[in-house]
Each structure stands twice: as C-alpha cells, then as structure tokens.
C-alpha positions, 0 to 999 in steps of 0.5 A, a space after each residue: 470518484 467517490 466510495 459507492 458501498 456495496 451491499 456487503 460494505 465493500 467500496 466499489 472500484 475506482 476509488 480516489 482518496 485525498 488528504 489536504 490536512 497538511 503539505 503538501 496534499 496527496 491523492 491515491 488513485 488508481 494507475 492509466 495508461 496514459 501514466 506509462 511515461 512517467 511511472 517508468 521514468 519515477 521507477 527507473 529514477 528510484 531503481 537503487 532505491 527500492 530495489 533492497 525491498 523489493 519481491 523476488 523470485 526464488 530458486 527454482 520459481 518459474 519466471 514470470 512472463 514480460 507484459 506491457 505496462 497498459 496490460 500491467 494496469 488492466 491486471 490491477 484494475 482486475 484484481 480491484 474490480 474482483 475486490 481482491 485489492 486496492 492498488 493505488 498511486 500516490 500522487 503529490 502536485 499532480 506527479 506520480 512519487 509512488 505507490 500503495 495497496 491493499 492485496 491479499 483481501 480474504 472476505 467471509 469470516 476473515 475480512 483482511 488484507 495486507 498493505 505495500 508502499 513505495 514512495 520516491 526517494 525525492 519526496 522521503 522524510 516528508 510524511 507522505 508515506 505515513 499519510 498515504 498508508 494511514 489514507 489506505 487502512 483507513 479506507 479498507 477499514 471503513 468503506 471497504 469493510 475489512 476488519 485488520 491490516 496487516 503490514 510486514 516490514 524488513 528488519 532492515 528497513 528502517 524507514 518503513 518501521 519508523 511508519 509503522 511506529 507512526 502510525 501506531 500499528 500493532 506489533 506481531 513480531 517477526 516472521 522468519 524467512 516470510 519473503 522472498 525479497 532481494 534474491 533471498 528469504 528475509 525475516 520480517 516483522 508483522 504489524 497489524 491495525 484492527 477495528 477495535 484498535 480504531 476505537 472508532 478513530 482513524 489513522 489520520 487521526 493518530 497522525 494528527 496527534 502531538 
C-alpha cells in the first residue's frame, strides 16, 4: 500500500517501500502474523549473530512480561498507528532477512526520530542494510515528515558504522554509557541526517553514487 499524507505531513500506516535500483530488490514492510514461522526461525538462525547488539535489561529493571508473537506485531502495529514508529521488516526474494525502525518519534517543535536495524547474517556484505536504512530515512524525511534521524552505533560494530559512513550520515560523537546492550552500558557513537543535510537529495541518492 502507498504513502497517504496526513494533514500534517505524517505518511498514514502501513506503509510498504521497495527499492528495485539494484539486486537483489528489497521491500520494508510492516510484520503479520502469518510471518510467525519464519521470523522465529530467521531470529533463532541469527541468535549468536546479533545478540552483542542487541537491548538488554539492566540491574534492578523489572523484567519485561513474555508475549505472544501475534500480540508482538499488534504492539508495533499500535506504536505505528499512533505515529510513534515506523517497524518494518525487510524482505529480500520473498523471505524475511531482518528488520528496521524508525521509534523514538517526537512531533511539534522537534519532528525527530531514531533508527535500528538488523539484517541476517546470510545476506551480510551485500548492501541490503545500507539500502533498506537509506529507504527508511528517506521516507521519515519526506512522507513522514520529520526533520532528523538520528542513529547510535557501538563502537564496536564495526559493520553498522562502515553503513553510517555509506551513507554519509553526521557524525556526533560518542555518547557514553547510552545503552544498555549485551548485559552492560555501552558508549555509542551518535549519527545524524537532517533535511538540510539532504539538500533536497535522498539517501538512496548518496548510495548511487561512485
């Protein structure tokens, strides 16, 4: 289903994005339930691989309750619909090999967001994580509305900063202790994209670039 604007500028969820401009294609779209087998099956194939950058709870946080995985994508569908994010899986030849979000979205005076990924580790060192991030920004900044992205990598992970690189996005510096990831407070770095950053171009754009 296409964009619908909203009044404001906001992109009317669900929201699918495609990029055919190189191979293999790719396609964000919101999780179903129908996609239960196959999503546990991706995550429990990729557990060691993205477990060092994954959320934790800290010392002393209340643990969080189980839920099912139909009540897991009626939450996100929720969040969505109350334009608090944009969760979408990434798709590549009809299979699911991860996911993005825009979360964290603050209207009014600020109109920003944040942005998370994980891709398989099957489809790695193909660019799929560099187009499907470039394909989310691009639609928070222009459909959706907002003004600045921001994303916060470990210093450690040295495949999501090569993408932020890619993609030309602002580096901030580092934020200490930000997170909780792996059972302890990291220091990430913080990097931004803005619409004036844009120019009036596109992430994709950027990507198309020798």
């Amino acid at each position: 289903m296409p964009w619908r604007p909203h009044r404001d500028g906001q992109a009317r969820w669900p929201v699918v994005l495609r990029d055919a401009s190189a191979e293999p294609a790719i396609v964000l779209r919101p999780l179903r339930a129908s996609d239960e087998a196959e999503w546990q099956q991706v995550r429990r194939d990729n557990a060691h691989h993205v477990q060092p950058w994954e959320p934790t709870l800290p010392p002393g946080a209340e643990p969080r309750t189980p839920v099912s995985f139909r009540q897991f994508v009626r939450d996100l569908d929720t969040e969505a619909r109350a334009d608090r994010a944009m969760p979408w899986a990434i798709e590549v030849e009809g299979r699911i090999v991860g996911q993005v979000h825009i979360f964290g979205i603050i209207r009014a005076a600020q109109l920003s967001g944040a942005a998370g990924y994980w891709v398989s580790h099957a489809v790695t060192r193909r660019g799929i994580a560099s187009r499907a991030l470039a394909l989310a920004v691009d639609h928070a900044l222009g459909p959706a509305g907002l003004h600045r992205i921001e994303v916060n990598i470990r210093l450690d992970n040295v495949a999501s900063l090569g993408v932020a690189r890619r993609l030309g996005l602002r580096d901030e510096g580092i934020r200490e202790r930000y997170l909780h990831i792996d059972g302890a407070w990291r220091d990430h770095r913080s990097f931004a994209v803005t619409t004036e950053d844009l120019g009036g171009s596109s992430l994709m754009a950027r990507l198309s670039q020798p």
